[in-house]
VEXDRENTI-390285 format. One record per residue: x, y, z of N, C-alpha, C in turn. Coordinates in steps of 0.1 Angstrom, whole numbers, plus 5000, padded with zeros to 4 digits. Example, Ala and Ser with C-alpha at 12.3 -4.5 7.8 and 13.67 -1.06 7.14 Angstrom:
513249435078512349555078513249675078512849785071513749895071512950005079
//
This chain:
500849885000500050005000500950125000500550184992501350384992499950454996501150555004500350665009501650755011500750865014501751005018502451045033501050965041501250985056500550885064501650845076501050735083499650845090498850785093497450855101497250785112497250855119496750825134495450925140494750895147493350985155493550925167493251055175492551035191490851015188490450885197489750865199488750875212487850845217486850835229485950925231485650925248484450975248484451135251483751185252483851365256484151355268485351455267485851475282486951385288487651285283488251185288489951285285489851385278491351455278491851435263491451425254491951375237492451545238491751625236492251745231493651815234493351795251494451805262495751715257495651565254496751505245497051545232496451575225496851625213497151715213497451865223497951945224499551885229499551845238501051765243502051705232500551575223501651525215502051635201501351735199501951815191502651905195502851945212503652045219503352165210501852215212501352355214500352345217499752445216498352485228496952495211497152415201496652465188495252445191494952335195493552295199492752375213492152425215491952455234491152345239491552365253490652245261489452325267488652255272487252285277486552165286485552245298484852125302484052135301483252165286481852145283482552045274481651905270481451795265481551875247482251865240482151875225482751995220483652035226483852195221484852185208485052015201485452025188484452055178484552085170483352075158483851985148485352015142485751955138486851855136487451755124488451635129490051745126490651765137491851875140492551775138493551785124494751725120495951805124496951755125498151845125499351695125500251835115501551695110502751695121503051585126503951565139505851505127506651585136507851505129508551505147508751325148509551335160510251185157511551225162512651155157513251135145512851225137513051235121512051135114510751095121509651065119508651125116508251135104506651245102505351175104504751195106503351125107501851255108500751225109499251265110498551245125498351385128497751295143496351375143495351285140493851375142493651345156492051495156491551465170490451475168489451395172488251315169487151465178487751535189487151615192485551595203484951655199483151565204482651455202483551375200482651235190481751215201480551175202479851045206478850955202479050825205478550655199477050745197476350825208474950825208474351005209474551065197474551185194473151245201473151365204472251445212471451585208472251585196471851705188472251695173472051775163472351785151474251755149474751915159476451865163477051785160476551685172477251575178477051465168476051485159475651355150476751425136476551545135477551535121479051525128479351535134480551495144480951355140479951285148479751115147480251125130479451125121479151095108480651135103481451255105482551295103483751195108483051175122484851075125484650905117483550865118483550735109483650745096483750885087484150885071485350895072485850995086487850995082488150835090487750805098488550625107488850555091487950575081488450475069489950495066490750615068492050645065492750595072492850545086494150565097494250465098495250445104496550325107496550295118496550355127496250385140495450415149494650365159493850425163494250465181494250575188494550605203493250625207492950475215491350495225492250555235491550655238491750785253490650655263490950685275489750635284490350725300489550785304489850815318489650755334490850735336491050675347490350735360490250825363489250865374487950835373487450825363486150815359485850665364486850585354487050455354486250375342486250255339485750225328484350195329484150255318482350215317481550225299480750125298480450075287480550125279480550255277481050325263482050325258483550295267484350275263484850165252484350045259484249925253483149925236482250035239481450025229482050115217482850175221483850275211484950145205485850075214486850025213486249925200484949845205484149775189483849835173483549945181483450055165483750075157485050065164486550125158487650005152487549865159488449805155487849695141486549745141486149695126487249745115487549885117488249965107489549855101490049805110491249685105492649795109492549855115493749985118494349925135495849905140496049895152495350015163495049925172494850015182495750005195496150165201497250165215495950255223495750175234494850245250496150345257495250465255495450565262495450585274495650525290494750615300495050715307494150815305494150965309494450945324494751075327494551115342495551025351496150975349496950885360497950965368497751035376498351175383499451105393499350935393500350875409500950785400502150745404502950625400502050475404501150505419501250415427499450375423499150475410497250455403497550305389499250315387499450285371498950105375499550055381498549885383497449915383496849995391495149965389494449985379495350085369494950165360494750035345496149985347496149865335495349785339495249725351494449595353492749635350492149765351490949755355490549785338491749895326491049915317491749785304492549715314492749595307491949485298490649495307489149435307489149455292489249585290489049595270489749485260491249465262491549355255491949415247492949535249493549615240495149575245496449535235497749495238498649595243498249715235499749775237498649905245499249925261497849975270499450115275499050245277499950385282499150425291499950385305499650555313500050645314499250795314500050935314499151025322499551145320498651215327498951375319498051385305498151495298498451605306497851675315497651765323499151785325499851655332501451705340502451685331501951635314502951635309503751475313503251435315503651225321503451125305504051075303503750955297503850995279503951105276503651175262505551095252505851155258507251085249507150925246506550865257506750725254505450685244504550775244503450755230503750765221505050885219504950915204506550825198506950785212507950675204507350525202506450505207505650385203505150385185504550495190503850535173504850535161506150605168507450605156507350455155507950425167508250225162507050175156505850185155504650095148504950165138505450295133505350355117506150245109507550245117508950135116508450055111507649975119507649845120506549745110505949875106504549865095504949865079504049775072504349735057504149875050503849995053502750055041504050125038504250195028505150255020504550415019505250485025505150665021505450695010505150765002505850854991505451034992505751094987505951254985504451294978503951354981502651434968503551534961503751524952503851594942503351774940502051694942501051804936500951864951501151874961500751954975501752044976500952184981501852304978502052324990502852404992504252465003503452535015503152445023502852575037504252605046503752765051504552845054504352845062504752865078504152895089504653025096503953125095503853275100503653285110504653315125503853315138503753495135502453605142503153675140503153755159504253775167503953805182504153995178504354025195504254125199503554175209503654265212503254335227501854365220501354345236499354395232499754545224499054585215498354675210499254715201500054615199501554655189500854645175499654575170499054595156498754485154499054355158498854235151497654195146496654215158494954185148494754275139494954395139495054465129495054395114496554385113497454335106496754225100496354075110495953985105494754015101493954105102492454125099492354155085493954245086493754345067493854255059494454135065495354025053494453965048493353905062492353805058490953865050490854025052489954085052488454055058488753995072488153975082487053815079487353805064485953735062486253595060487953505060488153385061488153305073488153335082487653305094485853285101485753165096484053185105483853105118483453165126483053115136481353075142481253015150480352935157479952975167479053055177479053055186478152945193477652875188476352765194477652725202476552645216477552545227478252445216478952375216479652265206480652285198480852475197481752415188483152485189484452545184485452595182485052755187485452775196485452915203486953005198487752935196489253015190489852955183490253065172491053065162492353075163492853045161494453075164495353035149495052975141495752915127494753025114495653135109494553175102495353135085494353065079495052995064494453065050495453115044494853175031496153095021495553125007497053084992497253224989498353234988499053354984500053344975500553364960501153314953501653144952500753044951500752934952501152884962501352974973501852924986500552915002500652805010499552805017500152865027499952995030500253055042499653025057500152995066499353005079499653105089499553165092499153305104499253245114500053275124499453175139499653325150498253385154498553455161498253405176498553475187498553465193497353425205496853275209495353285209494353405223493353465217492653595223493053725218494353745216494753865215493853915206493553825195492253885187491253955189491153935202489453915209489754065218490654135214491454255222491554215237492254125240491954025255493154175263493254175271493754305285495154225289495654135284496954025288497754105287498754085299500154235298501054135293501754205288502854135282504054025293503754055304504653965314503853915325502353905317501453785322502453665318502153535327502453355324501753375311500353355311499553355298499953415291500553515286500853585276501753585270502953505274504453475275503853295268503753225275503053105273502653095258501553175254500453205241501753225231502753315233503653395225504853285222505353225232506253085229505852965224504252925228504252885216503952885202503352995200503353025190504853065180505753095185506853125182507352985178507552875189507552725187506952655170505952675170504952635154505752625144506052815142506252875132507552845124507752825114508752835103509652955108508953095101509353215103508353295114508953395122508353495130508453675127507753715127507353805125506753915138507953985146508054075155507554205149506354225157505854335154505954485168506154575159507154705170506254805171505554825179504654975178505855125178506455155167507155275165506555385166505255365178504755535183505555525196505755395199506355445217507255395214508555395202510055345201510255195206511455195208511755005213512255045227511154915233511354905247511854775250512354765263512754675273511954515266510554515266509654415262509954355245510254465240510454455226511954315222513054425232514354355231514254215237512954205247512954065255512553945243511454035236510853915228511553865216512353965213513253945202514053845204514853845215515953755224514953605224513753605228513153445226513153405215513053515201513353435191514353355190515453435193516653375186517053285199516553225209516753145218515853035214514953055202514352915197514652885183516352985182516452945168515052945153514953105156513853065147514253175135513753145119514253265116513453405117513353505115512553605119512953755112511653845109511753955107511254095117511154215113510654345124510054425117508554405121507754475113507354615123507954705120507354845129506254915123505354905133503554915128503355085129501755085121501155205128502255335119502655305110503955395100503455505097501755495093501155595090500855735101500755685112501155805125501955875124503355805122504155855130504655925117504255905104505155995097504456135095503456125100502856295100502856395105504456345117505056455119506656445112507256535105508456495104508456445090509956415082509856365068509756215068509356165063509656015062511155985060511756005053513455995055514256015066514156125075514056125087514156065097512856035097512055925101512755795104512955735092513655585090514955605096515655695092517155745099516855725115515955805122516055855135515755625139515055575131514655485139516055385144516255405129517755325126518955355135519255475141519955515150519455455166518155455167517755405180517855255177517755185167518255005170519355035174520555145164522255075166522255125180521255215187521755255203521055115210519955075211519355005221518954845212519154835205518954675196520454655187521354685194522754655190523254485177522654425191522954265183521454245176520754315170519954285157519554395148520754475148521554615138521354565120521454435123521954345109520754245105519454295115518454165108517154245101516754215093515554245086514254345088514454445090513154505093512354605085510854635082510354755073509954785081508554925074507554985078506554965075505654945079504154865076503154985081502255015072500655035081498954985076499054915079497754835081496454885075496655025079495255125081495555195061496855225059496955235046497455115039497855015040498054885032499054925028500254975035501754985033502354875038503054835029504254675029503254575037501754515035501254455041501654305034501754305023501954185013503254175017504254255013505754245019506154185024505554195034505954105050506153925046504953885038504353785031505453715024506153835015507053795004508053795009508653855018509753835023509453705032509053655040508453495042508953405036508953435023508453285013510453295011510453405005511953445006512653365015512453365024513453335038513053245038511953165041511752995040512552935028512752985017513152945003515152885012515052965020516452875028516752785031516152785037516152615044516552525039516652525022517852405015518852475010519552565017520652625015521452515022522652415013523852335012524852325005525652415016527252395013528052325014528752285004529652175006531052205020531352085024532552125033533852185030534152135018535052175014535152335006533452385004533652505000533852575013532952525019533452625035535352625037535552535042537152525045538152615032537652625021538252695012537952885013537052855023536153015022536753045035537652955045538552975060539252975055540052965044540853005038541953115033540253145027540653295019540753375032539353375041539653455052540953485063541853365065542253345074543953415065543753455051545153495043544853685042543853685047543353845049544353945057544554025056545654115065545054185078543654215078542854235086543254245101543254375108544054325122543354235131543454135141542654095152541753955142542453915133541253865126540953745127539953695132539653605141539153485131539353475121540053345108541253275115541653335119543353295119542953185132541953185143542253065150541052975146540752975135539652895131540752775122540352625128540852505119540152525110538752465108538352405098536552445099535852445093534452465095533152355089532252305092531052245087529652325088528752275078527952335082526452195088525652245091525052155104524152105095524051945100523251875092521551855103520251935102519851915111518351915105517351865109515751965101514851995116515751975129514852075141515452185136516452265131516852415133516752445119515552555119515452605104515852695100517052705099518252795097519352765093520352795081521452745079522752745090522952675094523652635107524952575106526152675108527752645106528352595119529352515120530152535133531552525129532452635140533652655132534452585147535452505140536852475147537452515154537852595168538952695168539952585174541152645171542752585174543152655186542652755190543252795199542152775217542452675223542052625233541552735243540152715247539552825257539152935250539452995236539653065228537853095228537353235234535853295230535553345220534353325217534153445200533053505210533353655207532553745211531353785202530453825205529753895198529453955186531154035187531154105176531954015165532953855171533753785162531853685158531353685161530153575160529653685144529053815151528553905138529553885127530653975129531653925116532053805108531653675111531853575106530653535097529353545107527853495099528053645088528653755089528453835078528953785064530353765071531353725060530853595050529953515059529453405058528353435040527253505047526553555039526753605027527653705028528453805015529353685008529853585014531153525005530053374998529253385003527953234993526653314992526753424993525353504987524253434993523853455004523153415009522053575015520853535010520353665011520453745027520153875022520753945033519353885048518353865040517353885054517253715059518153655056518053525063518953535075518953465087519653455094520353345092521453315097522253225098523253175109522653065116523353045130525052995132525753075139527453025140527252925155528052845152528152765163530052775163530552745176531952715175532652575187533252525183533852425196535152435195536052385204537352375204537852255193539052295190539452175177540652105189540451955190541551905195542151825185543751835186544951795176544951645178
//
């Protein structure tokens, strides 16, 4: 059998924690949890790569065997058309609850499909619950049985190395689609009131996003998806902020919302309210980017304000002087002027995106590097910090989406400062043309003889 992607769904009953897992095993917050019974409406896929493993992880959301309303029945009707696809099935069951016939009556449902099934049990908050836990939801007659406890973060790694090994260990054959176009993933953060819903509103023109308010269904958006030059862009803003939520910026929640979202994303897109300059919060968030290795641009909002006092040339000068004073180490990365309210560089932002994603198969050979320490290291340049560099590679990796070097040094204990780190990734850049607004990560270790 060929396919594109192994498929796996969370399965069970409302409320047993599926959503709560499927946030863990995808490590973000994309789904929200709830304790009203159904607050999925719909089957929430998202693609997992762990261990250099890709796979499909749906979440079944409200299912239930015995529907109650219109909902819950196209719910039902929806997870038995997608179960024809998967390979996999994860019955959720909750252990405090404890087992009761519906479980068993799902666990039948489902294994008609001809797909393996691995028992999930929720909630197991004690080391000293895990015997009771296997022995009582054992009764099902399911082999390969997990305790965890979504909530504390317990048991999640050993699921999703299970699932790697059954990918392993399974006959079906992956291949590539061809014909499926490029998503991008756009986180875009920033401090409240810095422009972002704005921003995402102008892009979507408010009208690709529909919402639900009946009980049952998706109360937040957080993934906003449009095509934009054959490309499937995704928006991931920050979840509420939309909703003009009051969150200060060094709220838990608001920090939380912003890292992962940062986490998601391909590229990030730092957005600067240039009515009140760059602050303390600005430089903080900036600093998380590049602490998650991500690549990223600086969109300073609200452009149409501030230039109606003053020339616009001016303007861009005076700003540019306040990064080299107070944003020193990111003098050299990527930033425009945007305004939302006039549709200045709103697309931009977009294209420079696809631009800088377009990196990510930037591969240099070794030997051109070591020939490029070369030329550097024959330079006359005083202090020139080539000269204790052996040899260089560049990093073979697909967690860090960024072209990633690490250089040799010869000289033992030997630090690269700051400013030898900037002059290298410049040199880097300029000597293999690597465009200006990508970033590019230096790594260095000692060389032993």
């Amino acid at each position: 059998m060929n396919k594109n992607k192994f498929m796996t769904m969370l399965i069970g009953r409302p409320n047993v924690g599926k959503s709560s897992i499927f946030n863990k095993l995808i490590g973000s917050k994309t789904a929200h949890t709830s304790d009203i019974a159904g607050t999925t409406i719909d089957v929430n896929t998202k693609e997992i790569l762990y261990m250099e493993t890709g796979f499909l992880l749906a979440d079944s959301g409200g299912f239930n065997l015995k529907p109650a309303n219109e909902i819950e029945k196209q719910i039902k009707n929806m997870v038995f058309k997608y179960a024809e696809k998967i390979d996999l099935f994860l019955l959720t069951v909750d252990y405090k609850t404890g087992l009761v016939p519906e479980d068993i009556d799902i666990y039948r449902n489902f294994i008609k499909y001809g797909a393996k099934i691995f028992l999930l049990i929720n909630k197991v908050d004690s080391i000293k619950n895990i015997g009771n836990a296997l022995s009582e939801f054992g009764k099902i007659g399911i082999e390969n049985k997990f305790t965890l406890s979504a909530e504390n973060s317990i048991g999640i790694d050993e699921i999703l190395e299970s699932i790697v090994q059954e990918i392993k260990s399974s006959n079906i054959k992956f291949k590539k689609n061809k014909n499926s176009e490029e998503t991008i993933k756009i986180a875009i953060v920033g401090k409240p009131n810095s422009g972002k819903s704005t921003y995402v509103n102008t892009v979507l023109k408010d009208n690709l996003i529909q919402t639900d308010d009946k009980p049952g269904t998706t109360r937040d958006s957080i993934d906003s998806v449009f095509n934009y030059k054959g490309k499937k862009i995704i928006l991931i803003d920050t979840a509420g902020i939309r909703k003009k939520s009051k969150l200060d910026f060094n709220s838990v929640n608001f920090q939380k919302q912003t890292i992962s979202s940062i986490q998601r994303a391909d590229i990030v897109c730092v957005f600067i309210d240039i009515q009140n300059g760059l602050t303390h919060d600005d430089l903080s968030l900036l600093k998380l980017v590049t602490v998650e290795k991500k690549q990223f641009l600086i969109a300073f909002t609200k452009w149409d304000v501030v230039i109606k006092i003053g020339s616009e040339a001016d303007k861009i000068q005076d700003i540019k002087n306040e990064i080299e004073l107070n944003l020193k180490e990111f003098a050299d990365s990527h930033y425009l002027f945007i305004s939302s309210k006039e549709n200045k560089n709103i697309y931009k932002i977009i294209d420079i995106c696809i631009e800088i994603y377009g990196s990510k198969n930037t591969k240099i050979k070794t030997s051109e590097i070591n020939e490029f320490v070369s030329i550097q290291k024959n330079t006359l340049l005083k202090g020139n910090i080539f000269k204790h560099i052996a040899y260089g590679v560049q990093k073979n990796t697909d967690e860090i989406f960024m072209p990633t070097f690490i250089f040799f040094t010869d000289n033992k204990g030997k630090i690269f400062s700051m400013k030898d780190i900037k002059f290298i990734r410049n040199s880097i850049k300029t000597y293999f043309k690597i465009k200006s607004n990508v970033e590019v990560l230096i790594e260095y270790k000692n060389y032993k003889k």
